[in-house]
C-alpha positions as CSV (number, residue, x, y, z in Angstrom):
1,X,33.0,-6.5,30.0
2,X,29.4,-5.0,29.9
3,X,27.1,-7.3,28.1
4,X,25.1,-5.9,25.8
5,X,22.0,-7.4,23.4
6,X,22.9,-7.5,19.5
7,X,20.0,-6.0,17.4
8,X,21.2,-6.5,13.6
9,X,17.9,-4.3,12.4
10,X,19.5,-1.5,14.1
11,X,23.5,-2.4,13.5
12,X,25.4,0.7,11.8
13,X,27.3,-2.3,9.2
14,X,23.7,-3.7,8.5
15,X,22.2,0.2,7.6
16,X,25.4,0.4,5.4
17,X,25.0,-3.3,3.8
18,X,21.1,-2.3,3.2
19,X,22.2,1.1,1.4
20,X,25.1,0.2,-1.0
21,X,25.0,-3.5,-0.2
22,X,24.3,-6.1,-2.8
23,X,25.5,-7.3,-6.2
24,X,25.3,-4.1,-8.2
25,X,24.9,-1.1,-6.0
26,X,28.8,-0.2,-5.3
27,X,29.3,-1.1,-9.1
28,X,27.2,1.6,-9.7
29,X,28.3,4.0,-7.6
30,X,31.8,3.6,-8.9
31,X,30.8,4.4,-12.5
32,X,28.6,6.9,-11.6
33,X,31.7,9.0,-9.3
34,X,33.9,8.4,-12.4
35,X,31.4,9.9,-15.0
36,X,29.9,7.2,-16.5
37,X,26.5,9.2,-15.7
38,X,23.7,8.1,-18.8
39,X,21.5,5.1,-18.4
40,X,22.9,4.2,-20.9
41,X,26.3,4.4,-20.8
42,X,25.8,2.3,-17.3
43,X,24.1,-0.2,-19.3
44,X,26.9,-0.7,-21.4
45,X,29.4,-0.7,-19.2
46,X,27.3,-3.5,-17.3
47,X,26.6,-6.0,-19.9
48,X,25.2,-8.8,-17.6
49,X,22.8,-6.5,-15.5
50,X,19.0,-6.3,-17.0
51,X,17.2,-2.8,-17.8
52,X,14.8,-3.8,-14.9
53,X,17.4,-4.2,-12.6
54,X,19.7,-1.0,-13.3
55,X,16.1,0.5,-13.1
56,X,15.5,0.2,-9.9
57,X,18.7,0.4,-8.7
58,X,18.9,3.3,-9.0
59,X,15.7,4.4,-8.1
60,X,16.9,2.8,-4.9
61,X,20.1,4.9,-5.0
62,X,17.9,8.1,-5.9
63,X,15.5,7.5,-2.7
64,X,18.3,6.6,-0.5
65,X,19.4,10.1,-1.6
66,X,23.2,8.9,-2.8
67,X,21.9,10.0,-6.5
68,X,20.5,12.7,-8.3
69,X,18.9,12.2,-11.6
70,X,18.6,14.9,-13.9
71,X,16.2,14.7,-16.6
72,X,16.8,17.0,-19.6
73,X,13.5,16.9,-21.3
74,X,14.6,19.9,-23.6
75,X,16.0,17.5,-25.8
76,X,14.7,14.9,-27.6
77,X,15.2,12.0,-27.0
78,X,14.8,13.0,-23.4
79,X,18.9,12.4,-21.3
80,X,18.8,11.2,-18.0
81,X,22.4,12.2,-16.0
82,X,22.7,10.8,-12.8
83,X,25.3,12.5,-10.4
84,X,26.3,11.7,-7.0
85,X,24.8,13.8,-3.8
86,X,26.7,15.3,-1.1
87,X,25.6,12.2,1.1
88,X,26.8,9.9,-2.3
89,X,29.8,12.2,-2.7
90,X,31.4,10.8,0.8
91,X,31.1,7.6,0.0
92,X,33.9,7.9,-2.4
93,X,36.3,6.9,-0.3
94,X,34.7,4.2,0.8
95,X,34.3,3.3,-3.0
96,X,38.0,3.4,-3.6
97,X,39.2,1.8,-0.9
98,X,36.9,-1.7,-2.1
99,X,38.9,-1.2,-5.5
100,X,42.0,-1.1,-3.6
101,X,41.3,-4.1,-0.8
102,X,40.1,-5.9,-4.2
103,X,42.6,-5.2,-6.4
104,X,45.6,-6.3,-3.4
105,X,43.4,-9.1,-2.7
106,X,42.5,-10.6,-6.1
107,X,45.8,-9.4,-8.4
108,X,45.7,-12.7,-9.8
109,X,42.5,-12.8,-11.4
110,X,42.6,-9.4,-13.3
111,X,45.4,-8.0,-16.4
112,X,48.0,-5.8,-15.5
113,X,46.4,-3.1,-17.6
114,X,43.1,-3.2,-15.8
115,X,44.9,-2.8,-12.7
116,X,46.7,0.0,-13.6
117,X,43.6,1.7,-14.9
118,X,41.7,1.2,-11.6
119,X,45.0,2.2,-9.9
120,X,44.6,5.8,-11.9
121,X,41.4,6.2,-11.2
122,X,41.6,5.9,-7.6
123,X,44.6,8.1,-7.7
124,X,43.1,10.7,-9.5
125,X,40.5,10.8,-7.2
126,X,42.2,11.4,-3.9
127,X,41.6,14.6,-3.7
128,X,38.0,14.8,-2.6
């Protein structure tokens, strides 16, 4: 077996971890790849992360180029919509298949109903 020195700053998982690792991040991108695309609307549908912290991550998200935000200044009050890129769009996959490893893995903690929704919207997703 060739022996080979382990760098972790320069690792392919740790890259990955450092883009859509972390508590909220793949949250996130869920919501945002199922249309739940206002700041506000995010906010909501996170009740225990802060304004600060949905702030800046996804400014992190928009510099890591895995969101757009588009700011519709035309109306008042100004709408922020944040979308997925191309590079955001094939993470979908990815995406899903957490929901589905966690949803096999942790049936137990979570209402038949929920599952079911998450089972639809992975479902209905398949197709990218």
């Amino acid at each position: 077996m060739l022996e080979q020195n382990y760098d972790a700053g320069i690792c392919v998982m740790t890259k990955i971890t450092k883009l859509i690792g972390g508590k909220w991040k793949p949250l996130i991108l869920y919501l945002i790849q199922h249309d739940v695309n206002r700041f506000g609307v995010l906010k909501k549908s996170m009740p225990r992360i802060s304004r600060k912290v949905l702030t800046n991550q996804l400014r992190e998200l928009e510099q890591d180029n895995l969101v757009y935000r588009d700011v519709q200044v035309a109306l008042a009050p100004q709408i922020v919509i944040y979308s997925l890129t191309s590079k955001g769009v094939s993470l979908r996959r990815l995406i899903d298949e957490m929901i589905a490893w966690g949803m096999e893995h942790f049936k137990e903690d979570y209402s038949e109903p929920l599952l079911a929704k998450y089972k639809n919207s992975i479902q209905h997703n398949r197709h990218y």
